[in-house]
C-alpha positions in Angstrom: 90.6 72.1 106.2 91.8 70.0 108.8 92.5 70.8 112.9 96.0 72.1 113.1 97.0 68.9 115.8 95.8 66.5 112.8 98.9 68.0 110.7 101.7 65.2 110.1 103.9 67.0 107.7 104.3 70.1 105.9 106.6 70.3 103.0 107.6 73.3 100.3 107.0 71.9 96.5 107.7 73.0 93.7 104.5 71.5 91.7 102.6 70.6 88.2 99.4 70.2 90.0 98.7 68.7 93.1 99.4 64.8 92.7 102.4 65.7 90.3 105.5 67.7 92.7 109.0 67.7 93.9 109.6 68.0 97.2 111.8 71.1 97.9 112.1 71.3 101.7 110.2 69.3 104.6 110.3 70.7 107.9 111.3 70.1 110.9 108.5 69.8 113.7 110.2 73.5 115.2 109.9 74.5 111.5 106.4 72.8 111.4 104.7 75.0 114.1 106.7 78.1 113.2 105.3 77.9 110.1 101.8 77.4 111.1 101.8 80.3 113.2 102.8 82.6 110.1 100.2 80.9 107.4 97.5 81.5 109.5 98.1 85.2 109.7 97.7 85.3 105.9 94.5 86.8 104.7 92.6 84.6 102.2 89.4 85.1 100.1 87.6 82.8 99.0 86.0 83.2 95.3 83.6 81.5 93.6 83.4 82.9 89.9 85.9 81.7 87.3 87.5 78.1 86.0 88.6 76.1 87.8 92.2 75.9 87.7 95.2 73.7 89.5 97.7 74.2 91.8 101.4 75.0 89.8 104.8 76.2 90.7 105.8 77.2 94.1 103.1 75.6 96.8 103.3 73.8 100.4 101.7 70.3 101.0 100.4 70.0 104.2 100.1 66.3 105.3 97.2 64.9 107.6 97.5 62.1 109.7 94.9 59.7 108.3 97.1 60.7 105.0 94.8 63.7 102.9 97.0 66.3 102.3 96.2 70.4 101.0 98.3 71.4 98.3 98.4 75.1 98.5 99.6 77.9 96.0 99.2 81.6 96.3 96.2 81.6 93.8 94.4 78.4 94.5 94.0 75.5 96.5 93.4 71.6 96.5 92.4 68.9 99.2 93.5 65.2 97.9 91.7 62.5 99.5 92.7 58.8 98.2 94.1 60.2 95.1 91.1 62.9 93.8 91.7 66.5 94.1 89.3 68.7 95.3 89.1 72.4 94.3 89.3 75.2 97.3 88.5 78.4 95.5 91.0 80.4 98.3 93.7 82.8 97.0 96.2 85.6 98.7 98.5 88.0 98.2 101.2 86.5 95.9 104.3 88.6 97.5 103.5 87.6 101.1 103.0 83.6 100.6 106.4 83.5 98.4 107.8 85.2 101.0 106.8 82.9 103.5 108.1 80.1 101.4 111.3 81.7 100.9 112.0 81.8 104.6 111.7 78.8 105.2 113.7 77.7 102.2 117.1 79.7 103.2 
């Protein structure tokens, strides 16, 4: 949502939704821009039909500076501003973002 110079921190979680995680992995500012290069050249669609749901299980948290963050998972996404979540219908393929995670995590 956010410009990619306003990003403070990214991190790998493992979450329950996105105010409720554990820190796997943050990384490094090389890490940082490595990564950012290879999550923008994922594809993902936006939908708009369905429940709402919440961000579970393997996702990245990617910190702003004025302190927002975006809790991502494969299937669906959340932008937390002082404490509410924010639904971002976006989703991609599940096998590519786990095996983004995963290389960062080895």
């Amino acid at each position: 949502k956010n410009p990619v110079d306003e990003i403070a921190s990214i991190e790998m979680v493992s979450a329950e939704n996105s105010l409720e995680y554990t820190v796997t992995k943050a990384l490094s500012e090389k890490e940082k821009n490595e990564f950012i290069e290879k999550f923008q050249a994922i594809r993902f669609d936006s939908y708009l039909i369905g429940d709402p749901m919440s961000v579970n299980g393997n996702a990245v948290k990617i910190t702003y500076l004025n302190g927002d963050y975006e809790m991502i998972c494969y299937y669906w996404a959340e932008y937390v501003k002082n404490g509410e979540a924010y639904s971002v219908r976006n989703s991609c393929d599940e096998k590519e973002f786990n095996e983004l995670l995963n290389s960062f995590l080895e």
